[in-house]
C-alpha positions as CSV (number, residue, x, y, z in Angstrom):
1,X,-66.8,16.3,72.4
2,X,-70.7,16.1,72.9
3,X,-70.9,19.5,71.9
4,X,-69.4,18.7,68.2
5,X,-71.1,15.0,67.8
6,X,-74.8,16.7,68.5
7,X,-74.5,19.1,65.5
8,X,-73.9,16.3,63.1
9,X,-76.6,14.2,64.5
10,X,-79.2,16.8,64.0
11,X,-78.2,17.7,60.5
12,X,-78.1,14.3,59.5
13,X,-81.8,13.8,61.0
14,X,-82.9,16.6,59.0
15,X,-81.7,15.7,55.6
16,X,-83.8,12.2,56.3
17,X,-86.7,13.6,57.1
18,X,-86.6,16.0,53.7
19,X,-85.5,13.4,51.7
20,X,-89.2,11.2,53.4
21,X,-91.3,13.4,52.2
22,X,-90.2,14.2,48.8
23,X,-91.0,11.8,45.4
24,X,-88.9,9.3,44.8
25,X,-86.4,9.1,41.5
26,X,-85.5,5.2,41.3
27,X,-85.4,3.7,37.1
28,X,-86.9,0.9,38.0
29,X,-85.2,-1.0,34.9
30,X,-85.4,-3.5,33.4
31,X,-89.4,-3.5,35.1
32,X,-90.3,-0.3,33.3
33,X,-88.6,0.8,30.4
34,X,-86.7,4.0,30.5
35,X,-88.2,7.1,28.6
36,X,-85.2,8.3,26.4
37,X,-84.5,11.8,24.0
38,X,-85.2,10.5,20.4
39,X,-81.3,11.1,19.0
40,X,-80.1,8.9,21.6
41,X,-76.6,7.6,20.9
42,X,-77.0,4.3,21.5
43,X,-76.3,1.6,19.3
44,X,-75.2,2.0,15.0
45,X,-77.7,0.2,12.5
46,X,-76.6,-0.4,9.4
47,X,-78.3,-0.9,6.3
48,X,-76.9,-3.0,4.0
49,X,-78.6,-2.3,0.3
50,X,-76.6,1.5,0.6
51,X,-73.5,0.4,1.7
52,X,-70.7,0.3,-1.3
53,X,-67.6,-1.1,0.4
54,X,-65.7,2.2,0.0
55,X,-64.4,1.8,3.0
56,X,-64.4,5.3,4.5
57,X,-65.8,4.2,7.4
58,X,-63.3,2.0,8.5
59,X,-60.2,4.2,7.5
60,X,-61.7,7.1,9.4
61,X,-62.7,4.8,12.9
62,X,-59.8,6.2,15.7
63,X,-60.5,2.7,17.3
64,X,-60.4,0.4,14.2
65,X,-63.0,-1.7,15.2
66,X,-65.0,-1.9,12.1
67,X,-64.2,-4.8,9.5
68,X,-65.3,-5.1,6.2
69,X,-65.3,-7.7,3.5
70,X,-66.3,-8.0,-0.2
71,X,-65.9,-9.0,-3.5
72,X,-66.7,-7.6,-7.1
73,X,-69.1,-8.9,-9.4
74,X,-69.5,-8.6,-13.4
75,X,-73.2,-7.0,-14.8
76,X,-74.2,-7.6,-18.0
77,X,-74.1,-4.9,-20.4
78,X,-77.4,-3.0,-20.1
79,X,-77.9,-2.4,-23.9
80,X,-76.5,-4.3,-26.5
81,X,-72.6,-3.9,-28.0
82,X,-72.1,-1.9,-24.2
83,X,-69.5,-2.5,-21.7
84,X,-70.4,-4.9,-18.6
85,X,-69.8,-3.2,-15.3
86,X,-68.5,-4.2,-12.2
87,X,-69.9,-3.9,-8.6
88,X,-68.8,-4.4,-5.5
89,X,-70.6,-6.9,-3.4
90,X,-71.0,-6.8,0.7
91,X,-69.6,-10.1,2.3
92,X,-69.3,-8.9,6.0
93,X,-69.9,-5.7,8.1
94,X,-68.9,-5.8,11.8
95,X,-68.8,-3.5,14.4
96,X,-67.1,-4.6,17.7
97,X,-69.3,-2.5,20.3
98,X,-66.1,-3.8,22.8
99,X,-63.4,-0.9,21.6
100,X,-66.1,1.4,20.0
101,X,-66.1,4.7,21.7
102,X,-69.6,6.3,19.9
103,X,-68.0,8.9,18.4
104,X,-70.1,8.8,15.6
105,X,-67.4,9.7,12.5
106,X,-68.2,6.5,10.6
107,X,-72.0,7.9,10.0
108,X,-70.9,11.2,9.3
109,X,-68.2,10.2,6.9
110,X,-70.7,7.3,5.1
111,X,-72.0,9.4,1.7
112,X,-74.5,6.8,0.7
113,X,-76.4,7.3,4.4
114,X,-75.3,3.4,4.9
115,X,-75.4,4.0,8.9
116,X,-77.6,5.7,11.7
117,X,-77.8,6.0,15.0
118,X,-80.3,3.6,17.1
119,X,-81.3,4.6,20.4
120,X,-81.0,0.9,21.5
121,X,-79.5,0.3,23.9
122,X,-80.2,-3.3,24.9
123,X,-77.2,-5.4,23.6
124,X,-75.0,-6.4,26.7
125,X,-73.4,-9.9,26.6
126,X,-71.8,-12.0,29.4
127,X,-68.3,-12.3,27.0
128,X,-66.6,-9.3,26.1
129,X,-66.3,-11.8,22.4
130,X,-70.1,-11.5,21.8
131,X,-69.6,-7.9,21.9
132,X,-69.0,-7.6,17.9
133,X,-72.0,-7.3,16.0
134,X,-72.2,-8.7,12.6
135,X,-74.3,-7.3,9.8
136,X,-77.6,-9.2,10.3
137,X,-77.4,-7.9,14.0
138,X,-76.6,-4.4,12.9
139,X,-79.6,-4.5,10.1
140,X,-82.1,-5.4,12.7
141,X,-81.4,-2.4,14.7
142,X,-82.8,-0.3,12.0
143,X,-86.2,-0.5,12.5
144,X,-85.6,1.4,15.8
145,X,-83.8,4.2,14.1
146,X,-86.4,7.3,14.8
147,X,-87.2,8.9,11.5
148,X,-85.2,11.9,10.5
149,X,-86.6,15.7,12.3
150,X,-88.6,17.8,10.6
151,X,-87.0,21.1,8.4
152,X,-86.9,24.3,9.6
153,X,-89.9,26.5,7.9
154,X,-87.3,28.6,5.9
155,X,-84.8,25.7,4.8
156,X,-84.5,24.8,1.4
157,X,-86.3,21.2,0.0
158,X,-84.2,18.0,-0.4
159,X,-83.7,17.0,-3.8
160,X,-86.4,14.0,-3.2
161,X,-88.9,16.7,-2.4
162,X,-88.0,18.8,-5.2
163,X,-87.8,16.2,-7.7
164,X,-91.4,14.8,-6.6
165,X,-92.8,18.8,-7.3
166,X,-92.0,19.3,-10.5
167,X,-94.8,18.9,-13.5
168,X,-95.3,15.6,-14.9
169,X,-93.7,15.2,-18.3
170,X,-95.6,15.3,-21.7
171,X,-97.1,12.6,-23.9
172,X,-94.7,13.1,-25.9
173,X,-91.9,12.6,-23.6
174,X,-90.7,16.3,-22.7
175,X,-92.5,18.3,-19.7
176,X,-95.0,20.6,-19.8
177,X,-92.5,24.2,-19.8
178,X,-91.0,22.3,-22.6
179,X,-94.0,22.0,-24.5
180,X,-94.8,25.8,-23.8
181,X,-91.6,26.7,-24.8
182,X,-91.9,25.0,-28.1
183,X,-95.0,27.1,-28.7
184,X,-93.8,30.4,-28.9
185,X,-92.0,32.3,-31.6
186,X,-88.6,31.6,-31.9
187,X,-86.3,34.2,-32.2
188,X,-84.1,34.1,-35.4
189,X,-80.4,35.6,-34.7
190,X,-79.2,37.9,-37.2
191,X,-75.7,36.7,-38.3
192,X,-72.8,39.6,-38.7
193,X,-72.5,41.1,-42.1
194,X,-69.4,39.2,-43.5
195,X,-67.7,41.1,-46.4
196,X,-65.7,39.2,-49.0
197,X,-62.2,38.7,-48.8
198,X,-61.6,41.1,-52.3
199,X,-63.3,44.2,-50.2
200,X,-61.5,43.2,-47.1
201,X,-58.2,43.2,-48.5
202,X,-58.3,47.0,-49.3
203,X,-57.4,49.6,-52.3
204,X,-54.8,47.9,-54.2
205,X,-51.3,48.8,-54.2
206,X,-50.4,51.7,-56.1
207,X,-47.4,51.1,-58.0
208,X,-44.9,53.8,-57.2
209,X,-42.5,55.5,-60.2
210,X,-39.7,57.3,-60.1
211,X,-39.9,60.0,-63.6
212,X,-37.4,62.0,-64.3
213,X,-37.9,65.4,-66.3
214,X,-36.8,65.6,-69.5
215,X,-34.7,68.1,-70.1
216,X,-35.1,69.3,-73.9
217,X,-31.5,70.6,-75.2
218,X,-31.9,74.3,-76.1
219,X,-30.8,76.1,-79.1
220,X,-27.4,77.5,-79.0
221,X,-28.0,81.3,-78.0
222,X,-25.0,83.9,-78.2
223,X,-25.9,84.9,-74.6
224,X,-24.1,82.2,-72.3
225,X,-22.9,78.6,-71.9
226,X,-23.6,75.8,-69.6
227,X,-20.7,73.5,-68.6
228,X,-21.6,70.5,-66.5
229,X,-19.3,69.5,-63.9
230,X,-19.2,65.8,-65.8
231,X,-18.4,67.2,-69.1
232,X,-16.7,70.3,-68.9
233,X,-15.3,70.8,-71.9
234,X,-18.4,70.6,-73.7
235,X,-20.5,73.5,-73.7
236,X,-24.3,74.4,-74.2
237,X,-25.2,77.1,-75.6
238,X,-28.1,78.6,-73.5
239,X,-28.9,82.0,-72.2
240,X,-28.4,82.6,-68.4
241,X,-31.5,82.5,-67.3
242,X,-32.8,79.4,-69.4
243,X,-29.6,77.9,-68.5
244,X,-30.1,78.4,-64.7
245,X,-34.3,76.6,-65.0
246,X,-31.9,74.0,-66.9
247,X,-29.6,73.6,-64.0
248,X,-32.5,73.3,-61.5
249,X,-34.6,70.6,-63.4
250,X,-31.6,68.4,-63.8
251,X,-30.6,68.8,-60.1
252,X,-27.2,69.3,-61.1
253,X,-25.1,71.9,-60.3
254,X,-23.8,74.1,-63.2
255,X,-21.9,76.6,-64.3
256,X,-23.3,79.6,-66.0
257,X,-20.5,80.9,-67.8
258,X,-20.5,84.4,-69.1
259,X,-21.1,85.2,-72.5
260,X,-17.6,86.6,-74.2
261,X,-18.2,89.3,-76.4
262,X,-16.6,90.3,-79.6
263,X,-13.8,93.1,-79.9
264,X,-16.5,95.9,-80.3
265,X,-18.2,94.9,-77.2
266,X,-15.0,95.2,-75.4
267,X,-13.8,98.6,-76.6
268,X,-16.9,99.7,-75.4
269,X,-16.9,98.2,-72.0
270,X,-13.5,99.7,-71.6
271,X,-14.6,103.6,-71.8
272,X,-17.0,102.8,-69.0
273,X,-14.8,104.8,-66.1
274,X,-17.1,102.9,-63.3
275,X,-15.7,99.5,-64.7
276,X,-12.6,98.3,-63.0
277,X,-11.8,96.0,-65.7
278,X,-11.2,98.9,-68.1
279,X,-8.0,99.5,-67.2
280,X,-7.2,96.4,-68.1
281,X,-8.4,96.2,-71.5
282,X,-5.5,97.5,-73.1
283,X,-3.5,94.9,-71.4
């Protein structure tokens, strides 16, 4: 039993004695003031001249504990014969600090930067009721919003920065690259060649034809006939090879008839012994 409680007691004597001689840690709050990181989460300002009453901020809270009011007011028409424009108007902006979890979507989600973090911290309350912050409250907070870091050397400007860079404008109301670029030449573009519509429409249309030869009658020649196929029983007198250029040229087809001869042309064609129609010329 002694051998288990004497152990403990010299280990516990130990720690005490390291713990005496090292520097103590206490926060000795609310005597000295605690020295916190400068993105400290710890309380949302709000300022009220870039808030719109869009609403996003309340849709998008998981704990709904952000309540907005406002109304819409009429402008006058900024030139005359314009339209007058409506705004809407802030009434009331509360946060209930009681149900918020610090999550921190309502300033992401805000596009006119209407909130910011605070690293106050300072706003406890004896009834959990006091615990929602109206918008006075919340606009005080933002003088203790910490200005924004510093940019990376290689980032790009923000528009402010980049607006504030460029050249001042002209007297007479244009900038100065718009002044230089009113003194040189201007180039003058050469417009496409158009041709008129007459040229464009072409050769005109020939006008097709259809000619026929004519076909001169011949003189009747003893030497053959020609006998169309419409008209057979009439008869041209043509010789065979006239009649045959005839035939072609009219694109007919004709009959070249042989030429019958006279009673001394056919006594003679039947002594020919090589003509088979000579025995038949008695007949």
């Amino acid at each position: 039993m002694a051998d288990g409680i004497l152990p403990g007691l010299v280990k516990g004597l130990a720690t005490t004695a390291r713990s005496l001689t090292r520097h103590t840690h206490t926060a000795e709050y609310p005597d000295v003031a605690p020295a916190l990181p400068p993105r400290s989460r710890g309380v949302i300002a709000l300022t009220e001249e870039n808030c719109t009453s869009c609403m996003l901020c309340a849709r998008e809270c998981p704990d709904w504990c952000i309540y907005i009011d406002s109304h819409k007011e009429e402008l006058p028409p900024t030139t005359p014969g314009g339209r007058a424009r409506q705004r809407n108007v802030l009434d009331r902006f509360a946060i209930d600090f009681s149900l918020c979890m610090y999550c921190g979507i309502c300033i992401e989600v805000c596009p006119f930067d209407a909130l910011h973090w605070s690293p106050e911290f300072e706003y406890a309350e004896l009834d959990i009721r006091d615990l929602l912050h109206e918008k006075d409250r919340l606009g005080a907070w933002m003088a203790t919003v910490p200005p924004p870091p510093a940019l990376d050397p290689g980032s790009v400007d923000p528009a402010e920065v980049a607006a504030a860079a460029r050249p001042p404008r002209g007297p007479a109301g244009g900038s100065t690259r718009a002044a230089g670029a009113a003194a040189r030449p201007t180039r003058v573009r050469r417009q496409p060649e158009t041709t008129p519509l007459t040229e464009q429409a072409g050769p005109p249309p020939v006008e097709r034809t259809k000619v026929m030869p004519a076909v001169e009658a011949p003189e009747p020649a003893a030497t053959g006939t020609v006998a169309p196929p419409s008209d057979p029983e009439q008869t041209v007198a043509l010789p065979v090879a006239e009649a045959a250029d005839a035939a072609a040229a009219q694109g007919n087809s004709t009959q070249v008839l042989p030429t019958v001869s006279t009673d001394e042309g056919a006594a003679d064609e039947a002594d020919r012994p090589d003509d088979p129609r000579g025995t038949g010329g008695g007949e």
